[in-house]
N, C-alpha and C positions, 0 to 999 in steps of 0.2 A: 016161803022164804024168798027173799031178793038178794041176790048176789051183785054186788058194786064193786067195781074197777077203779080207785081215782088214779091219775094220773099227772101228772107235772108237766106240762107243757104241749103242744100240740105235737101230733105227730108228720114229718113233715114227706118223707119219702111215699110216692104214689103206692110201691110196690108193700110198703110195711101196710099202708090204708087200706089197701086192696084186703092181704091176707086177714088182716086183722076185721075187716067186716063181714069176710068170708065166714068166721069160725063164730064170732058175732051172731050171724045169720043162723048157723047150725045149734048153735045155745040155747036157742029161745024154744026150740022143741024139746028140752029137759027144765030149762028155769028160765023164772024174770030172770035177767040180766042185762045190768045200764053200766057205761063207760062215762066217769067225769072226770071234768079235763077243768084241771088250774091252769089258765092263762098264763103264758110266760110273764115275770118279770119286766114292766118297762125298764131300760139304762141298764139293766142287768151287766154291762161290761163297765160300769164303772162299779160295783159292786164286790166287795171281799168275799169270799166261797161261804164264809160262816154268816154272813150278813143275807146272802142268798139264799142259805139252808135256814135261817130262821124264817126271812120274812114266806117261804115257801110253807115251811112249818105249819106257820098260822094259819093261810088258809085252807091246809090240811084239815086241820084241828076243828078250822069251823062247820065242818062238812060230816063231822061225823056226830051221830046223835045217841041219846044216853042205853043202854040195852045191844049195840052192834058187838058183833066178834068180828076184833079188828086184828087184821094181820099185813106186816110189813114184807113187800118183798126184798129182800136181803141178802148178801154174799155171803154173812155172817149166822142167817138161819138154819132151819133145820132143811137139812137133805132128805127127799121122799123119790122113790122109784114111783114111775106111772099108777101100780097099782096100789102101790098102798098112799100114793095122795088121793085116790078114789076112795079107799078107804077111810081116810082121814075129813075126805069132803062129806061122805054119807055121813058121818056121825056126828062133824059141825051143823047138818042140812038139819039132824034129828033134834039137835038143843032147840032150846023155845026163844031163841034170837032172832027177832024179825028182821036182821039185815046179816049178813056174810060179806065183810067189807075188808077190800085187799088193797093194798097203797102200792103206787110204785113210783120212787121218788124223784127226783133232778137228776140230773149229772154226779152233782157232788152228794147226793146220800140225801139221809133223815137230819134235821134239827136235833137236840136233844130233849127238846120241848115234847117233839113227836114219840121219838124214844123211850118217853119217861112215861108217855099217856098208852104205848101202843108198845105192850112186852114182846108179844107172841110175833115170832120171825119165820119165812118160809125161803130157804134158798134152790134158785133152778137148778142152779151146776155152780162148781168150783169154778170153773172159766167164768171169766167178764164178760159181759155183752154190754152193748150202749142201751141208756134207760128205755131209748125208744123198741130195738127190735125187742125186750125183755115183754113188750105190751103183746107184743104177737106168739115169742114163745109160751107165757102166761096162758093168753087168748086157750090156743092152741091143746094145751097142756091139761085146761079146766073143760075142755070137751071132750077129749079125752078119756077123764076121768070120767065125767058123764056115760060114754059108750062103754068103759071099764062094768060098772054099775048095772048097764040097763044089757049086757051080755051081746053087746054089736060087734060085728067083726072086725072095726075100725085098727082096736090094738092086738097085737100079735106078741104071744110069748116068743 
């Protein structure tokens, strides 16, 4: 199974790049794992938030293929402690879904378009984070789960 990241716009802080290639790097000893990146928006500042969340939408939409389990991350999703989204990833990992595909979207959220195609929600925390550090807490979180899984000493009750 391939785990997919897409993401909404570049990321642009040196220190989020770094982290997030770090955990990147430590991934690929438990699964495929590829990060895609939707291009920001040209003019995007002349743009209404809902005109921005559509036209983002789309090429969300085009990126995902028929058979994926596609999950949104979300303020609005479900809450998972470290071990039981390890739990929750082992038993996605075991369906017969060739791809395990996680969105994380703009600034201003999902389209409704995305919404309507993509049910299943996962939230990090109640707190807000900006879309970009959320790629490294994610990152971070899904190796994690990993070391959860494979009995490393990484997470500590």
């Amino acid at each position: 199974m391939k785990i997919i990241l897409i993401v909404v716009g570049k990321t642009v802080q040196k220190w989020l790049q770094d982290g997030i290639a770090e955990y990147q790097s430590r991934l690929e000893h438990f699964a495929q794992f590829e990060i895609q990146t939707i291009p920001d928006l040209k003019n995007n500042r002349n743009m209404d938030f809902q005109t921005q969340k559509n036209l983002e939408g789309q090429s969300i939409l085009k990126l995902l293929q028929p058979g994926d389990d596609v999950w949104l991350l979300d303020d609005k999703g479900h809450d998972f402690t470290s071990p039981a989204l390890a739990s929750w990833l082992e038993k996605h990992m075991a369906q017969s879904s060739k791809r395990l595909v996680f969105i994380i979207g703009g600034p201003y959220g999902f389209s409704q378009a995305v919404y309507d195609r993509v049910p299943g929600r996962i939230s990090l925390s109640r707190m807000t984070f900006s879309h970009q550090m959320v790629r490294l807490i994610f990152v971070e979180q899904l190796y994690r789960a990993f070391t959860i899984l494979q009995n490393l000493p990484y997470h500590h009750e």
